[in-house]
C-alpha positions in Angstrom: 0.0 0.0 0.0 1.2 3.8 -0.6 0.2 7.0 0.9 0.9 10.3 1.3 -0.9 10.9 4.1 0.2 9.1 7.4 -1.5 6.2 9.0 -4.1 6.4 6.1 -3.5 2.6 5.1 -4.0 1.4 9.0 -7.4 3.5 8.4 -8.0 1.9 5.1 -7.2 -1.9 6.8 -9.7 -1.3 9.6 -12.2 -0.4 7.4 -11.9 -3.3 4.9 -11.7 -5.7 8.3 -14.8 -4.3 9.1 -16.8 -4.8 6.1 -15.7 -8.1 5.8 -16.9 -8.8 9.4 -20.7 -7.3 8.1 -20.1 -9.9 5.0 -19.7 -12.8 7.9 -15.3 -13.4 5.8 -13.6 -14.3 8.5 -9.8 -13.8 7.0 -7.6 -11.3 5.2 -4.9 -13.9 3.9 -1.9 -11.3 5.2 0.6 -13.8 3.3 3.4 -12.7 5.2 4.1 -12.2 9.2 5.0 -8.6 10.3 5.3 -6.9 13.6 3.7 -4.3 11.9 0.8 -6.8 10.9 0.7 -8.5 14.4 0.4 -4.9 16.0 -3.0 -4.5 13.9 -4.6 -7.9 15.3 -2.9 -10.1 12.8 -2.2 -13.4 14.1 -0.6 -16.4 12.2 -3.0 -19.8 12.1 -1.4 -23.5 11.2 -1.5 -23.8 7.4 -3.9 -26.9 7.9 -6.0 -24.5 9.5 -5.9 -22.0 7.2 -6.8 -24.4 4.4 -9.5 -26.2 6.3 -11.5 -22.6 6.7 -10.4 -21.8 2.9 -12.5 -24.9 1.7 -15.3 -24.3 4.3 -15.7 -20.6 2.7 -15.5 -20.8 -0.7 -18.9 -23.1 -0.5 -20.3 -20.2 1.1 -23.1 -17.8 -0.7 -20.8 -14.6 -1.9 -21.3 -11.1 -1.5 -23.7 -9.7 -4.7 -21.0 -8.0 -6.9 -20.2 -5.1 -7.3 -19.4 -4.8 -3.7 -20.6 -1.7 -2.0 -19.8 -0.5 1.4 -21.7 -0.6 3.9 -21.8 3.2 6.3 
């Protein structure tokens, strides 16, 4: 992500992580482990975890494209 103005991707995360939370998505696949991450809530989960609640959700009903936000 790039910015000009400060924190504005931290603002931009906790919105999308809300959202999703409305749309019942449990994950935002991070890919990779950060402090920076982990200081925003992110947590690592076993891979055979991870995959488990991958298959579970993809059988779910999606969210009606085009995706609006909800305010």
């Amino acid at each position: 992500m790039f910015t000009t103005v400060s924190d504005a991707s931290k603002v931009a995360l906790v919105s999308l992580a809300r959202q999703l939370e409305r749309w019942a998505m449990p994950l935002i696949d991070c890919q990779m482990s950060t402090s920076h991450l982990a200081s925003l809530g992110a947590r690592d989960i076993p891979r055979a975890d991870f995959v488990g609640e991958v298959r579970y959700l993809v059988q779910q009903t999606a969210v009606a494209a085009p995706w609006r936000f909800d305010r």
